[in-house]
C-alpha positions in Angstrom: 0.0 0.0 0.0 1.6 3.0 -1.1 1.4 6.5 0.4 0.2 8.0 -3.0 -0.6 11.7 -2.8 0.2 15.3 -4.3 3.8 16.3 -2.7 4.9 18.7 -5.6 3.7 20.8 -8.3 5.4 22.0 -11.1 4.1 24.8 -13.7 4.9 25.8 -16.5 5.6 29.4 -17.3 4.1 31.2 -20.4 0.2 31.0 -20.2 -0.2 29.2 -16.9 2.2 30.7 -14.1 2.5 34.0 -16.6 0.2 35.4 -19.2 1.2 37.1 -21.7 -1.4 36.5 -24.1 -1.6 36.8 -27.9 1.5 39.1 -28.6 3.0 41.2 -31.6 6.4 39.4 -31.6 7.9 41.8 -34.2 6.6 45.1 -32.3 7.6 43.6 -28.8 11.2 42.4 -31.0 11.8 45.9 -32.6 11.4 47.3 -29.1 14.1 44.4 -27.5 16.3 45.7 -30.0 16.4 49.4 -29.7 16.9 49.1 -26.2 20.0 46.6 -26.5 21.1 48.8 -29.4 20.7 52.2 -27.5 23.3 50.4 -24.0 25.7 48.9 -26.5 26.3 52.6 -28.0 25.8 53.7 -24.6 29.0 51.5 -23.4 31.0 52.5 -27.4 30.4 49.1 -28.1 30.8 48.9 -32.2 26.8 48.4 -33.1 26.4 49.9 -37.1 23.2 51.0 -38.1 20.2 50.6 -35.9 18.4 48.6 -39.2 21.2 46.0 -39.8 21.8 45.2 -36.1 18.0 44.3 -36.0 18.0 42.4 -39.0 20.7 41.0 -38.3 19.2 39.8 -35.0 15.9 38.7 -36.3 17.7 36.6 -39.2 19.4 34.9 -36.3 17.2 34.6 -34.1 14.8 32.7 -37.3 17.4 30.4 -38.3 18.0 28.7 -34.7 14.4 28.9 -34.3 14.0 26.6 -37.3 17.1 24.6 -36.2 15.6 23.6 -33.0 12.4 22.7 -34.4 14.4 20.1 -36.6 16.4 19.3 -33.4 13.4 19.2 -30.8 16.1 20.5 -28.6 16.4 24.5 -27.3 19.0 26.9 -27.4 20.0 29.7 -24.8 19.2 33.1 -26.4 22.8 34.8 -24.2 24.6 32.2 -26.0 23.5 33.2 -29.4 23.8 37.3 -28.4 27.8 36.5 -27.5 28.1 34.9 -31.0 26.6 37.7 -32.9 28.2 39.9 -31.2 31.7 38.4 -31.2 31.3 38.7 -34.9 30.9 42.6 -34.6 33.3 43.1 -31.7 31.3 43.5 -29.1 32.9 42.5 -25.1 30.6 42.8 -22.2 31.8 41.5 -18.8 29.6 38.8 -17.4 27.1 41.1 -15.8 26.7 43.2 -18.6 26.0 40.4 -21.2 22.6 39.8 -18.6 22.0 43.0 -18.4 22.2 42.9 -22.4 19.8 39.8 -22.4 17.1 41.5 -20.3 16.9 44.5 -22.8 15.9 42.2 -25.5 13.5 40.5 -22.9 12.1 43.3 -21.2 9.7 44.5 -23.5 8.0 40.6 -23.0 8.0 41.1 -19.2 6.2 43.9 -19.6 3.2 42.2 -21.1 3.7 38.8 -18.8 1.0 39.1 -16.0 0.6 36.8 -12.9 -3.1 36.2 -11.3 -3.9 39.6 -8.7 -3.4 37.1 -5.8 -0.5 34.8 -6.8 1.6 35.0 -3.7 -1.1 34.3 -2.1 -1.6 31.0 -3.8 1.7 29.8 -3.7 1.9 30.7 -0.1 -1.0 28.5 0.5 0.0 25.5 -1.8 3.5 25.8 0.9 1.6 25.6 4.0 0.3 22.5 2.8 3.5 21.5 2.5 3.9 21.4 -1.2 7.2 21.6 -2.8 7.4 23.6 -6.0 8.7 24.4 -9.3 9.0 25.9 -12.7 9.2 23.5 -15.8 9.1 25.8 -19.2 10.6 25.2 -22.8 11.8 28.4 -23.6 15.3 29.9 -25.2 15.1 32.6 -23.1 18.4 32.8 -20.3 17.3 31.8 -17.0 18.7 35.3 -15.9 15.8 37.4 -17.7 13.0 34.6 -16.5 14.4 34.6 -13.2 14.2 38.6 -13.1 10.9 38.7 -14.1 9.9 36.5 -11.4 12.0 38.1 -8.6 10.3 41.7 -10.2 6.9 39.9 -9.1 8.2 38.4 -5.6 7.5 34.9 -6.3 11.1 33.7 -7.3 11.9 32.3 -4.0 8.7 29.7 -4.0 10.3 27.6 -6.5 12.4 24.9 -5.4 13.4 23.2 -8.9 13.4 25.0 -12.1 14.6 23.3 -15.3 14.5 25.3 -18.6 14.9 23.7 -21.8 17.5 26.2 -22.8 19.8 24.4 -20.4 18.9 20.9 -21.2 19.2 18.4 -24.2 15.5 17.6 -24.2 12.3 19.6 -24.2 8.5 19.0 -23.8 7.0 16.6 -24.4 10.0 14.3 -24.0 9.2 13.2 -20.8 13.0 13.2 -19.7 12.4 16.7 -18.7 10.0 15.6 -16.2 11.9 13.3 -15.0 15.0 15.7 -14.3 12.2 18.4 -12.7 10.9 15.6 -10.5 14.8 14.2 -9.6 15.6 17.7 -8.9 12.7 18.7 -6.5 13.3 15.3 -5.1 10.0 13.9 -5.6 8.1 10.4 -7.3 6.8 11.4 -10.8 3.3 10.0 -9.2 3.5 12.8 -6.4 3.8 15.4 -8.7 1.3 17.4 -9.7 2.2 19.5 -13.4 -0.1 22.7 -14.2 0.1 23.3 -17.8 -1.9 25.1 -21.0 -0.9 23.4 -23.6 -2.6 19.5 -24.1 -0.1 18.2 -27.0 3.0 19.6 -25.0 2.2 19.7 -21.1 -0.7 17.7 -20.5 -0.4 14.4 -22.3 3.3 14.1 -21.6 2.8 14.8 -18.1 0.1 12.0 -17.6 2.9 9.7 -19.9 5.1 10.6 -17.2 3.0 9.4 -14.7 2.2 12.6 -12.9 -1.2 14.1 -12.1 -2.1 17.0 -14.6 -4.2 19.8 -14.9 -5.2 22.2 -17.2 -5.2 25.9 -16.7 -7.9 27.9 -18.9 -6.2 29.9 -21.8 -6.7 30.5 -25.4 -4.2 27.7 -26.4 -6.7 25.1 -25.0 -9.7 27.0 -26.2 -11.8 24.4 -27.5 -10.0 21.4 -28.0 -10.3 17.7 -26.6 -9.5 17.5 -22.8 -8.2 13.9 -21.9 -10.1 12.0 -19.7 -8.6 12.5 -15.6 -7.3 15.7 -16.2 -8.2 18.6 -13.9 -9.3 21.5 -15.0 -8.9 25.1 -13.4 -9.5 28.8 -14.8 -7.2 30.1 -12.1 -4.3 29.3 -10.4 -5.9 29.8 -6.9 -8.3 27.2 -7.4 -4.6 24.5 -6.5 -4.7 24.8 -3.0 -8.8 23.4 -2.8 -8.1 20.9 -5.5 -5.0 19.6 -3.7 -6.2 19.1 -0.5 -9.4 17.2 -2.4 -6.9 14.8 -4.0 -5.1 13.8 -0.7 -8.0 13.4 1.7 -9.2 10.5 -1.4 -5.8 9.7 -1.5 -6.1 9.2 2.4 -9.9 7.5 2.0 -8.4 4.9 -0.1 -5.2 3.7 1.6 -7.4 3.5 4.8 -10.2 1.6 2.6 -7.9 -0.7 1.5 -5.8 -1.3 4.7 -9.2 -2.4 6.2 -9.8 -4.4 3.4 -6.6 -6.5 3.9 -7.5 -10.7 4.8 -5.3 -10.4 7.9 -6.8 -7.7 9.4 -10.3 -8.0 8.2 -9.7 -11.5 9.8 -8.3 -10.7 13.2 -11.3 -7.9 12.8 -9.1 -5.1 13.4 -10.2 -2.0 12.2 -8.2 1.4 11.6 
């Protein structure tokens, strides 16, 4: 009889821990860009022409775009900034290349939104004594994610975070949940995973033997929900819905310890 109940939960980022929505990527791009331009020539770093530095970004940033969709496999946006601008001369110190990465970011993390009451939530999913963490394909550097979430004061509640960018494997592969889970030092069983997309969060995490569930968002907007997946519209609804699965957790284990020939012989009852 095993002690089967929620211990962790893992999100992922865009759309369920953070909404951003439908964006314009090439306004929200142009915007990265002048901003990253405008430091470099603010430090005499050797830039050109505002319009070829942005092309040549954008052409760049297409072209391992469409490498890693051939690949399945991520890259880390800081590493491909360094080899653009190694090309054109450009040396930052360490602090300064972040720095660089969160211009281009920025204009993202302005639109990225967490629910009104979020620390709230994750507060209350802690009390209950529910490890947590952040499982999210993106090329973005963990710096400028990270930054974001420090900016919103919920960094600190995540124990394990595991970016694709940093890893040889992205969702769906299921490996990624299994370094999330090794990392937050959880059973894949135990885990709970809160996701918006079905084809990339949701049926991999239920391969992966985790319990999922389904944030409302217009990703999922009208397609086929799988059958024993939750489903929430917001994040605050975890802390109800957790406590729901253990106590049947709970009601089980005790059914079935009852249940068991010795004791239901000796008639011993728990």
């Amino acid at each position: 009889m095993a002690d089967k109940k929620i211990k962790a939960v893992l999100f992922d980022l865009g759309e369920t821990l953070l909404d951003f929505g439908k964006i314009k990527k090439l306004r929200l791009f142009r915007e990265g860009a002048l901003h990253s331009y405008n430091y470099l020539r603010g430090l005499g770093q050797p830039t050109g022409g505002f319009g070829s530095y942005c092309w040549q970004n954008l052409i760049a940033l297409h072209i391992r775009c469409w490498i890693s969709n051939i690949t399945r496999r991520d890259f880390d946006s800081l590493v491909l900034l360094k080899w653009i601008g190694a090309k054109k001369g450009i040396h930052l110190d360490t602090e300064q290349w972040k720095h660089f990465a969160w211009l281009w970011y920025e204009p993202l993390s302005r639109v990225g939104r967490a629910e009104p009451r979020i620390k709230e939530t994750l507060a209350a999913l802690k009390e209950l004594g529910i490890k947590l963490g952040i499982v999210s394909n993106t090329f973005v550097h963990r710096s400028s994610l990270e930054r974001h979430l420090e900016q919103l004061s919920i960094l600190d509640y995540f124990l394990a975070r595991v970016y694709s960018s940093e890893v040889k494997f992205r969702k769906p592969d299921v490996r990624i949940f299994k370094a999330a889970a090794e990392k937050i030092g959880e059973r894949l069983e135990d885990i709970m995973f809160v996701g918006d997309r079905i084809d990339t969060d949701i049926k991999p995490a239920m391969k992966a033997g985790m319990q999922a569930v389904l944030k409302a968002s217009y990703t999922n907007s009208g397609k086929r929900i799988p059958k024993g997946v939750f489903e929430i519209k917001q994040l605050s609804e975890l802390p109800v819905l957790i406590e729901r699965i253990n106590a049947e957790s709970i009601r089980k284990v005790d059914a079935e310890v009852v249940g068991t020939p010795f004791l239901r012989d000796k008639g011993i009852c728990v």
